[in-house]
N, C-alpha and C positions, 0 to 999 in steps of 0.2 A: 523857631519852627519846632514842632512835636516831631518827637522819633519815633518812626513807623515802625519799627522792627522790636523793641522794647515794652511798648505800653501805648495809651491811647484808645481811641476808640479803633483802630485797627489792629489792635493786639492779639483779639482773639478770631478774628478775621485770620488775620495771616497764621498763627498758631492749628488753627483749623484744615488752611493749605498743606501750610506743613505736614500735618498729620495725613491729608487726603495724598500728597505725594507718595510718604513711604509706605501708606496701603495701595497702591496703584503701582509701586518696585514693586511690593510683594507679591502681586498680584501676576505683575509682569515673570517674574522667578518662576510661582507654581507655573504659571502655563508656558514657559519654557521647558521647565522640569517635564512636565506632563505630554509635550510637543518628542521633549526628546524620549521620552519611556513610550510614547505611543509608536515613535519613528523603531527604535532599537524592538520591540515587542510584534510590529509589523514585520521586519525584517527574519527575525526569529521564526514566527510563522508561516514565513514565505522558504523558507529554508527547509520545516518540516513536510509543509506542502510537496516540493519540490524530492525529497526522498521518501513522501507517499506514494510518487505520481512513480518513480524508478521502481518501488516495493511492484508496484501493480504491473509496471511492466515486463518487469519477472516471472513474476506471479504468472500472468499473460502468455507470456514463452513457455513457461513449464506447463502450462497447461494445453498450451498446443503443440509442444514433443510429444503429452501424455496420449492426447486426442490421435496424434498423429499414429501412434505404435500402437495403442490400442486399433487402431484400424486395419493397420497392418497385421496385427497378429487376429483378428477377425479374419481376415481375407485371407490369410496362411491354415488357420485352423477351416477354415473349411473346404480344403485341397485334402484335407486327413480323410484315414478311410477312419467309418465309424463303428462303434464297437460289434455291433450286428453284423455288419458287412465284413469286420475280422472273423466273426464266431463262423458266419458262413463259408469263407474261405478257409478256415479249419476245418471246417466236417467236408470238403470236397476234398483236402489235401487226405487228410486220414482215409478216405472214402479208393482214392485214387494212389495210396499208396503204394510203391512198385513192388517193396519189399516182399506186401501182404496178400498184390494180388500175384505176385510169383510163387508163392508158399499157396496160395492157393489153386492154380494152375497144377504146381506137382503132387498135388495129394490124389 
């Protein structure tokens, strides 16, 4: 009986197998390799996702204390008196002063 594994007409047949086997391991490797670097590089970008979405909702808050105080001090500012309406209440006080209208009284 011919030995299949040595020589014969299935020598290069099976030589052929062989060789299609360990390019079908390697094959199986890269795309494990590339399974797990996809998995690890997913996760990595799921991570910076994730302290994107916190940056914003910071962001988000400080930007509605800012919203917030800035309306409040809108709403405070203008309860002030304005600078016309100080200058006017000067020239009435000077005007009405007790000092000047009693020195003018005893003259």
């Amino acid at each position: 009986m011919a030995d299949l594994g040595s020589g014969g007409m299935f020598g290069p047949i099976i030589s052929r197998m062989r060789d299609s086997e360990d390019k079908l391991d390697v094959l199986k490797e890269r795309l494990l390799l590339l399974n797990q670097t996809f998995i690890s590089e997913q996760e990595r970008m799921n991570m910076e996702l994730s302290a994107i979405k916190e940056s914003m909702r910071l962001i988000n808050d400080d930007t509605s204390k800012i919203k917030d105080g800035m309306e409040r001090i809108i709403k405070e500012s203008s309860e002030f008196a304005r600078r016309e309406e100080l200058a006017m209440l000067e020239r009435y006080i000077k005007m009405f002063d007790p000092i000047k209208v009693k020195n003018k009284g005893e003259e």
